[in-house]
C-alpha positions, 0 to 999 in steps of 0.5 A: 500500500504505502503514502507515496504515489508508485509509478512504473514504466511497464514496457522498462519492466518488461524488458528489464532484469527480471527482478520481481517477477515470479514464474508460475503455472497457471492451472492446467495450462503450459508453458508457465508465464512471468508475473509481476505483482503491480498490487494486491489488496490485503483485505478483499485479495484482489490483485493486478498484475503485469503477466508475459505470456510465452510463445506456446502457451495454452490451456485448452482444459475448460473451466472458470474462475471464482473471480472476475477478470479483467485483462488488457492486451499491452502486447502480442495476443491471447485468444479466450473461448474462440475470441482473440484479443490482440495489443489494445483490447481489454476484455471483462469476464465475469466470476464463474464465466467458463474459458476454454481454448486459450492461447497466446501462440505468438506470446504477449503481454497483459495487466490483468486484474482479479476482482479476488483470488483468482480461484480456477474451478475445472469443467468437469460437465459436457463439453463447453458449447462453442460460443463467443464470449462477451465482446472486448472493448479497445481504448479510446483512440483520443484523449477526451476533449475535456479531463473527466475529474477523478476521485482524489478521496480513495486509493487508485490505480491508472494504467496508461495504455499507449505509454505503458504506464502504470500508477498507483495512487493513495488517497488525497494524491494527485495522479500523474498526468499525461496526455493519453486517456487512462484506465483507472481503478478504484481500490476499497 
């Protein structure tokens, strides 16, 4: 948590020493990725992350997550249940919603955030019926003509997506400013 603003140039990260990053498999899928925990809130376990995606991973057992899940494309590609997701496009998919068929055969490079503990539950029923997901939505391409105001009183994260930059932001803090628009995230 901490008092002071946390900012980080993710692209520097990503292509920095490794330190801080973790490999870790995860369930039922391979090879293992890199992940780099960016916050994790203690009292409700929700977590985001920056994760690299090697070339070849899958993970093509159906199931779901107890959380939901929210992931931006900062690089690369992953497809999730028949829907592909490529550098810009997020994608929301709520707690409990089934995935299968995922891949990244190029690679890629993703924040992802954890509404919880990213808990994977197998499909143990009939096979998945092969339906898109709900659909992903990319950035805004401009900066909004006017800043929209931003709710200095609670913690908050911003990631900036044509930049690669993130912040972390405690309450009563003024976010850093650039000229792009941001993703911001409220935190309890």
């Amino acid at each position: 948590m901490g008092t002071s603003v946390r900012r980080l140039d993710l692209r520097a990260v990503a292509d920095g020493d490794g330190r801080g990053w973790a490999t870790t498999t995860i369930p039922e899928s391979s090879p293992p990725v890199r992940l780099l925990r960016l916050h994790h809130d203690r009292a409700t376990k929700a977590s985001v992350s920056l994760v690299a995606f090697p070339h070849g991973w899958s993970r093509a057992a159906a199931g779901a997550y107890t959380a939901s899940e929210e992931f931006l494309v900062l690089c690369g590609g992953l497809a999730v249940s028949g829907q592909r997701y490529d550098a810009g496009a997020w994608a929301w998919l709520p707690a409990g919603a089934l995935r299968f068929d995922s891949t990244a055969p190029s690679g890629a490079l993703a924040v992802a955030w954890f509404s919880g503990p990213p808990t994977w539950v197998p499909h143990r029923g009939p096979g998945p019926a092969r339906t898109a997901p709900r659909p992903s939505c990319a950035p805004p391409t401009k900066p909004p003509t006017k800043p929209e105001p931003v709710d200095a009183r609670r913690d908050r994260e911003l990631l900036y997506p044509r930049s690669w930059q993130w912040a972390w932001v405690p309450a009563g803090h003024p976010a850093p400013r650039l000229a792009e628009p941001a993703f911001v995230r409220f935190w309890p």
